[in-house]
C-alpha positions in Angstrom: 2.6 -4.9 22.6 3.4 -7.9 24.3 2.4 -7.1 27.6 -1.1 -6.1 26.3 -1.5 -9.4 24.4 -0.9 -11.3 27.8 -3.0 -8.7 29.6 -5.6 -9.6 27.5 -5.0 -13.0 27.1 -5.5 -13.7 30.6 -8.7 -11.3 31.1 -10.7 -13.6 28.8 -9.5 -16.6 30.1 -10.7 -15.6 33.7 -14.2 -14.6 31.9 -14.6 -18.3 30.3 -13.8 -20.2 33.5 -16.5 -17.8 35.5 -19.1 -17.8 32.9 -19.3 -21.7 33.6 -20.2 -21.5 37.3 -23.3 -22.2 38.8 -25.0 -23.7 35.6 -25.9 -27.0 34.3 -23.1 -28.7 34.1 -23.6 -30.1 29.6 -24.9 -26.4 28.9 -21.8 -25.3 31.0 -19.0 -27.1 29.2 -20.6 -26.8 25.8 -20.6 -22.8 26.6 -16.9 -23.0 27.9 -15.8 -24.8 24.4 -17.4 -22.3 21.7 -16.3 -19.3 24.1 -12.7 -20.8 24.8 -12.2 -21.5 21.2 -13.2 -18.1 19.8 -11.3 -16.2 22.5 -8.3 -18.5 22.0 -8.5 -18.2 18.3 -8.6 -14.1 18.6 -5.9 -14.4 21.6 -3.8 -16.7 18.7 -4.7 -14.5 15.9 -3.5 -11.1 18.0 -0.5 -12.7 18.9 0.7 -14.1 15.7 0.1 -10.9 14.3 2.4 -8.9 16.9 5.1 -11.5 16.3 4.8 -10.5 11.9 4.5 -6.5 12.7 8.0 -7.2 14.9 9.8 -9.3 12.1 9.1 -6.6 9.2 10.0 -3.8 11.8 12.9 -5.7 12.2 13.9 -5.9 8.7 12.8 -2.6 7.4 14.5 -0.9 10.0 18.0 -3.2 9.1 17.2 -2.5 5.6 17.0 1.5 6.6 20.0 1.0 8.7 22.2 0.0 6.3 20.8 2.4 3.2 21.9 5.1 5.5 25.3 3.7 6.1 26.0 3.8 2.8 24.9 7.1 2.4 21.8 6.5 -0.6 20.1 9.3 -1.5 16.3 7.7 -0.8 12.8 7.9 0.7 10.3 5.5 2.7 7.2 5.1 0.9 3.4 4.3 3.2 4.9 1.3 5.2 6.4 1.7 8.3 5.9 5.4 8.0 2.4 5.2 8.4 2.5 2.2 11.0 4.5 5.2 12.7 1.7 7.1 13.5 -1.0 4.2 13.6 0.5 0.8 15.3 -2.2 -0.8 14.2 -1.8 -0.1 10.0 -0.2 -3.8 8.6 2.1 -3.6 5.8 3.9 -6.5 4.7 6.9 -5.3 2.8 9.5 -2.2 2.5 8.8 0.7 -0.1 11.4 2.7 -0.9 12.0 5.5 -3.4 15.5 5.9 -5.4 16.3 7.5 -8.7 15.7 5.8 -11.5 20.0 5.8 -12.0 20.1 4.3 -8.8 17.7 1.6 -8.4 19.7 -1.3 -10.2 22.2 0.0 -7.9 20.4 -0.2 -4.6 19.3 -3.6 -6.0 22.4 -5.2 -5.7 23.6 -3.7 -2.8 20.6 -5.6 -1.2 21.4 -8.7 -2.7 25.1 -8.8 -1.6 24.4 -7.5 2.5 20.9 -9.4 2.6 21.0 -12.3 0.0 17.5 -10.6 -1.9 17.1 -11.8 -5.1 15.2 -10.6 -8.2 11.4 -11.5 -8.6 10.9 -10.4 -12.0 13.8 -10.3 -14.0 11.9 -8.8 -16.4 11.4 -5.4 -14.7 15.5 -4.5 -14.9 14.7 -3.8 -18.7 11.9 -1.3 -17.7 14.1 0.7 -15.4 16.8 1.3 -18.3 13.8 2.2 -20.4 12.2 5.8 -19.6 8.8 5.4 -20.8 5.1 5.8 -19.7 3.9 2.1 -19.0 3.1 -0.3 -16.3 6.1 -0.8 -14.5 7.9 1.7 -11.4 9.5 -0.3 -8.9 11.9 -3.6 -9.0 10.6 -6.3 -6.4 13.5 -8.0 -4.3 12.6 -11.1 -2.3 14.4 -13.6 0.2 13.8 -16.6 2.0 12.5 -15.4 5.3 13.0 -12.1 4.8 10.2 -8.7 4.3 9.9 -8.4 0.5 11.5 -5.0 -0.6 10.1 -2.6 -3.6 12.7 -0.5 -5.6 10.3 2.3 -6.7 11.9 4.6 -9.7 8.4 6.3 -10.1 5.5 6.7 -7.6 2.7 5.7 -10.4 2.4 3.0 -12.9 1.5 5.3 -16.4 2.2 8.5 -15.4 5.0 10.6 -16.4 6.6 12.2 -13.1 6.0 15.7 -13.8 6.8 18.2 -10.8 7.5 15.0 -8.7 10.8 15.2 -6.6 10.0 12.7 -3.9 14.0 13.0 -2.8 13.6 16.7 -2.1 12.7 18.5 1.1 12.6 15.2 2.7 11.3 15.0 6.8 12.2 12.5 8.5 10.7 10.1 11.4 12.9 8.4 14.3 12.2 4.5 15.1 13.9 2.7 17.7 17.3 5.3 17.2 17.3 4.8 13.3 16.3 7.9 10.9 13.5 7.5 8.6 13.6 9.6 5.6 10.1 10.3 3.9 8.9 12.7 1.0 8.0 15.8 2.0 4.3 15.5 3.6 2.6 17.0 1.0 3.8 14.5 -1.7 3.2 11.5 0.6 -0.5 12.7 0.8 -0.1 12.7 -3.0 1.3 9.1 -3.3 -0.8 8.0 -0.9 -4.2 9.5 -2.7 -3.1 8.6 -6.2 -1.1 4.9 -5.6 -4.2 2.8 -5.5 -5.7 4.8 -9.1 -2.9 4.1 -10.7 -1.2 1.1 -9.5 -4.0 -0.8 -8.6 -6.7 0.9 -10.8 -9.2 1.3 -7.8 -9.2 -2.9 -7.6 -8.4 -2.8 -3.6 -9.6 -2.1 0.3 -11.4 1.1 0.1 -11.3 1.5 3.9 -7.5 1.1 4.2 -6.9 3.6 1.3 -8.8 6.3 2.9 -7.2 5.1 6.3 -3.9 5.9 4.8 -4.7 9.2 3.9 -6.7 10.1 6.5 -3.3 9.0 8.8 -1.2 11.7 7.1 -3.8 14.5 7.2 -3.8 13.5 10.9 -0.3 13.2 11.7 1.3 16.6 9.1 0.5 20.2 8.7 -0.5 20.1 5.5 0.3 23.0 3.6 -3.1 22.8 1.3 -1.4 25.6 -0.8 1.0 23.5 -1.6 -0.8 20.5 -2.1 -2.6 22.2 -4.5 -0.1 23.7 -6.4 1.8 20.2 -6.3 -1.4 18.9 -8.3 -1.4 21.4 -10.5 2.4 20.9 -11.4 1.9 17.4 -11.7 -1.3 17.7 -13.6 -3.3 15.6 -11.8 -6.1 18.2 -10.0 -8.6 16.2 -11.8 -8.2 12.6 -10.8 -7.5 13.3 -7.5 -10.6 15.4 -7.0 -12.1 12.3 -8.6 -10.7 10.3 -6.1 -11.6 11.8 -3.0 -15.3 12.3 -4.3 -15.1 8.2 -5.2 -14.0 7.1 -1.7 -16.0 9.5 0.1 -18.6 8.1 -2.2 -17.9 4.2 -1.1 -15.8 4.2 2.4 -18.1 6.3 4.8 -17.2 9.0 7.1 -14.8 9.3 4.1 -11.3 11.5 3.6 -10.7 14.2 5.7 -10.0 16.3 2.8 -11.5 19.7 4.0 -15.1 20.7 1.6 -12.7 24.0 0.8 -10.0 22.1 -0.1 -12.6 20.0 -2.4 -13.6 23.2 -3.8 -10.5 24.7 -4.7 -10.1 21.3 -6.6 -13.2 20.9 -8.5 -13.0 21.3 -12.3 -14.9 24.8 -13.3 -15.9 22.6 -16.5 -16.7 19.3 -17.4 -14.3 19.3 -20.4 -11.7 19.3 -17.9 -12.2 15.8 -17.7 -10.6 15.5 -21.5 -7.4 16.5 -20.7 -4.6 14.8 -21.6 -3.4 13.4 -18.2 -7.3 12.3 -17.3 -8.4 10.9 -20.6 -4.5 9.1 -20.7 -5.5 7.3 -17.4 -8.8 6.4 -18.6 -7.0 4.6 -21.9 -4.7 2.8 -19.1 -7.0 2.1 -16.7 -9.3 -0.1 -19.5 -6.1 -1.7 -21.0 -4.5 -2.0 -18.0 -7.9 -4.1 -16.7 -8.0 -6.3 -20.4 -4.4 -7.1 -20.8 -2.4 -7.0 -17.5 1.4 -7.5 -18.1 2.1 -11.5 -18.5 3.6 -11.6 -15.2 0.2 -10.9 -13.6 -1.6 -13.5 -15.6 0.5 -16.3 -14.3 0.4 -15.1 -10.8 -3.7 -14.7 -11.0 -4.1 -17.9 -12.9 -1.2 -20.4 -12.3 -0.3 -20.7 -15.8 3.1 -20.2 -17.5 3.2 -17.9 -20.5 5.3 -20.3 -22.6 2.2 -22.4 -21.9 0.0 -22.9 -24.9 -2.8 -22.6 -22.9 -1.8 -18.9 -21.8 -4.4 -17.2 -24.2 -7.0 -18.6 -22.4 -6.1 -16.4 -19.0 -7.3 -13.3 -21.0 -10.7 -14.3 -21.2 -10.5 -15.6 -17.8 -9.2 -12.4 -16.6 -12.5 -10.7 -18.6 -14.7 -13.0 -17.0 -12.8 -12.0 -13.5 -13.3 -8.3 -13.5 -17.0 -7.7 -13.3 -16.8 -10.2 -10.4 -13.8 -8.5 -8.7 -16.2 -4.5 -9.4 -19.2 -6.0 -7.6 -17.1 -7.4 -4.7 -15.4 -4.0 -4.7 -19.0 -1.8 -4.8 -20.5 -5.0 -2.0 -17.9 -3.6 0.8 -18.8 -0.2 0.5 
């Protein structure tokens, strides 16, 4: 990667000092300095990012290293998986799936081998809890180090029904150090359905269907499967939802095959009031008007102990038609 940045680097610098030559001499120099400083500002901007990809490989691969030493039973969620097939996807922390008895364990292995810490106490109670609400991972941070996620569930609200992301694992090979991943049909799955419930469709269209687009690529999909996974899972609907909506706002779109589409498409609109559908409509419009405290402080700087807390619902009111119409703008 290196070698290409300096490759690179060095073209463009050759093309600024010839595109000066032979021309009047003010025009010249005033060409030279917008040119040099927007190449020098991509050149800067490429490498900087080469040197962040290397750090996070570095520490999601130490992370992996050591889960595997001590013989956890886990998978790699999106991540480094994906930047697997696609060196140029960014992620900026490490995903990875335990069960729910093990994630307070995992946790504390992390913070005695890597000094992570907690970043919302708060999220230890949900994990001892099993019910259907906005919480499924524990976040673990450090000073200098790639944030970690515990997940204990793949989806904020819904219950994990024929979900067995620590079965039939496959597994990748990065720089002599096994990656275990859910079987591929179940990281199309997470990937599809992770940004409608975890982020409630508030996020980069073009990334999302990049990330599912990169395991349709990459895995023989067994669509049969896929389909009955769905099914067992009971969420056919939302996901053929889903795949019409960013085909819909991210053109080309999914590669999500028309027959696949058509296998998937409700035979009535009253399939749309099924429990699991008209459950995630409920969440998605309460998760939108009263976001957990947490996310209130983050978005809006203000404590919750602070008497001035109840203003950052309205603010966040105020905030969400703004944050739909940038959304539907980047189509």
């Amino acid at each position: 990667m290196g070698a290409e940045e300096n490759s690179r680097g060095n073209s463009g610098k050759t093309d600024i000092v010839k595109s000066g030559i032979g021309q009047n001499p003010d025009l010249s120099k005033k060409r030279i300095s917008e040119e040099s400083k927007r190449k020098l500002a991509a050149y800067i901007e490429m490498h900087n990012k080469g040197i962040y990809i290397k750090m996070i490989l570095r520490d999601s691969l130490k992370v992996i290293r050591f889960l595997n030493s001590r013989g956890i039973d886990y998978a790699v969620l999106k991540g480094i998986s994906l930047w697997y097939f696609d060196r140029a996807r960014q992620f900026g922390d490490i995903d990875i799936f335990v069960s729910r008895s093990d994630a307070k364990k995992v946790a504390e292995l992390l913070i005695q081998e890597f000094g992570y810490d907690y970043e919302r106490m708060g999220e230890l109670a949900f994990v001892e809890k099993d019910e259907i609400r906005n919480a499924h991972d524990i976040s673990m941070i450090s000073p200098g180090a790639t944030p970690v996620e515990i997940h204990y569930r793949l989806f904020n609200y819904a219950p994990d029904y024929g979900i067995y992301p620590l079965r039939n694992k496959v597994c990748l090979e990065i720089d002599g150090v096994r990656v275990p991943c859910p079987q591929k049909e179940l990281q199309l799955l997470e990937v599809l359905l992770h940004n409608a419930y975890n982020h409630m469709f508030i996020c980069d269209m073009k990334k999302w269907v990049r990330d599912i687009n990169i395991i349709i690529d990459n895995y023989d999909i067994d669509w049969d499967g896929f389909i009955e996974l769905l099914a067992a899972s009971k969420q056919t609907e939302l996901a053929y939802l889903t795949v019409r909506f960013l085909d819909f706002q991210a053109k080309p779109g999914t590669k999500v095959h028309p027959s696949v589409m058509a296998r998937l498409r409700p035979h009535s609109f009253l399939s749309y009031l099924k429990k699991p559908v008209f459950m995630w409509a409920c969440y998605f419009v309460w998760d939108r008007l009263f976001p957990p405290a947490f996310i209130l402080q983050e978005r809006f700087n203000i404590s919750p102990c602070s008497k001035l807390f109840f203003l950052c619902y309205p603010a966040n009111w105020i905030r969400l038609p703004i944050a739909l119409a940038q959304m539907l703008l980047k189509r």
